[in-house]
C-alpha positions in Angstrom: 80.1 174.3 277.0 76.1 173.2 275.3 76.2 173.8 271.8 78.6 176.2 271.6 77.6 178.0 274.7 79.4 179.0 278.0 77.6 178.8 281.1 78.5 180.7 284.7 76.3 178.8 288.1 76.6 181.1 291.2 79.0 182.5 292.9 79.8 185.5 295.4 80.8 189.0 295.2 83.1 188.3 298.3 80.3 188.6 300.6 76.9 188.2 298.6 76.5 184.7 297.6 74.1 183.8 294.8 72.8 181.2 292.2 72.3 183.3 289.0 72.8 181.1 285.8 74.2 183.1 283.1 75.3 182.3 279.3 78.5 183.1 277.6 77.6 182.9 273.5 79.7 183.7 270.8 79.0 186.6 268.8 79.3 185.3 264.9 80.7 187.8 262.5 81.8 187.2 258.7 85.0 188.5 259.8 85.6 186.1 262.3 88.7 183.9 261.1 88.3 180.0 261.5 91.1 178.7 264.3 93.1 175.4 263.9 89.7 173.6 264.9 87.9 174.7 261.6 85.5 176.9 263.8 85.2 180.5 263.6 86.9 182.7 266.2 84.6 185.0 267.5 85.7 188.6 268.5 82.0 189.3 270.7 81.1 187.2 273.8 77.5 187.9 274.7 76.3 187.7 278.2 72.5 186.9 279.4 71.2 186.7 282.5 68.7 183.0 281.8 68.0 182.8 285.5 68.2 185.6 288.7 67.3 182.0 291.7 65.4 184.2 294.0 64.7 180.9 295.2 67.6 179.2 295.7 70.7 179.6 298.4 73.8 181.7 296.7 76.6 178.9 296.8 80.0 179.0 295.6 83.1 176.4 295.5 80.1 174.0 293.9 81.1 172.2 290.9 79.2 171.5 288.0 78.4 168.7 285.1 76.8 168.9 282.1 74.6 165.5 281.5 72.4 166.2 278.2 70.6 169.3 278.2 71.4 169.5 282.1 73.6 171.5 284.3 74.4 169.2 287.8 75.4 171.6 290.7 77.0 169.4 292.9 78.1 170.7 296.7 79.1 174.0 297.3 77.5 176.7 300.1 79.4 179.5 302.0 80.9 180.2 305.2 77.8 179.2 307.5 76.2 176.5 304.9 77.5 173.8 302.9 74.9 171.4 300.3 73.8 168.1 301.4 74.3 165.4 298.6 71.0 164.0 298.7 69.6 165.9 296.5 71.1 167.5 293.7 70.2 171.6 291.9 69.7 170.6 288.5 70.1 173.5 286.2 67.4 172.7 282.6 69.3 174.4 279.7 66.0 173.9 277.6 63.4 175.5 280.3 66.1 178.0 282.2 64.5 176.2 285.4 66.2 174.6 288.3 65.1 171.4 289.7 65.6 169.5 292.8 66.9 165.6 291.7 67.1 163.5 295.2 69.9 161.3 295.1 70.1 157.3 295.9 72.4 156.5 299.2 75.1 154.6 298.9 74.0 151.1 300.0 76.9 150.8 303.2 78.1 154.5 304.0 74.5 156.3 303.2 75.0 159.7 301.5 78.2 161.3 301.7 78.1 164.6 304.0 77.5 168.3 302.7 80.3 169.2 300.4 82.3 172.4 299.3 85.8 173.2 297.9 85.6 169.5 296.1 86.5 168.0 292.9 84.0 166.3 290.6 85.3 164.4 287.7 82.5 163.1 285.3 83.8 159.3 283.8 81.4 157.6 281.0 77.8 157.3 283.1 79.6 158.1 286.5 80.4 161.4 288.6 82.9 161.4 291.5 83.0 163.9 294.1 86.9 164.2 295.5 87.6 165.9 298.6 86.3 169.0 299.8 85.1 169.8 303.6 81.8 170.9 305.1 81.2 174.6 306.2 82.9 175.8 309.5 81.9 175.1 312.5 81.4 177.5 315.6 
């Protein structure tokens, strides 16, 4: 959640895969009724399409952290493709652009292989990837 504001990153239909970024906002009434954290409950969830990535691959099982004004997609792919991790899809709330953000390698183990069906857990200035397996081979 950004300021109030739900974001979906990808995704498939089952067997279309795609990148679409779309936002989740609140619809503000004056008949919402404030919940027990002072902020009003909305009844209305809007949904907007902020970005179709023609350009990108459709992924799913990625995960996602939100770093300022910035979605990270971390990992993810489908059945015949799974993201490298040395570079990382950068969502920009503020532009509704992606970017491409290379990563630095690990100084022993060089990057970590293409990921999907992982964990990422964001802790103070740090995000760890858990798990996950590469795309399946033929």
């Amino acid at each position: 959640m950004h300021n109030g504001v739900l974001y979906q990153v990808g995704g498939t239909t089952g067997h279309i895969y795609n990148m679409e970024v779309r936002s989740l906002t609140p619809v503000r009434t004056e008949t919402n009724k404030p919940c027990a954290s002072n902020f009003p409950e909305p009844h209305l969830w809007r949904w907007t399409l902020l970005n179709k990535a023609e350009n990108e691959w459709g992924r799913y099982r990625h995960e996602v952290e939100l770093v300022g004004d910035e979605i990270i997609i971390v990992g993810g792919g489908n059945p015949h493709w799974a993201s490298t991790l040395d570079t990382l899809l950068v969502f920009d709330i503020c532009s509704n652009e992606f970017k491409k953000r290379p990563t630095i390698p690990d100084e022993n183990y060089g990057y970590p292989p293409p990921r999907m069906c992982h964990a990422c857990v964001r802790y103070e200035n740090k995000i760890y990837v858990i798990g996950g397996c590469s795309e399946k081979k033929q």
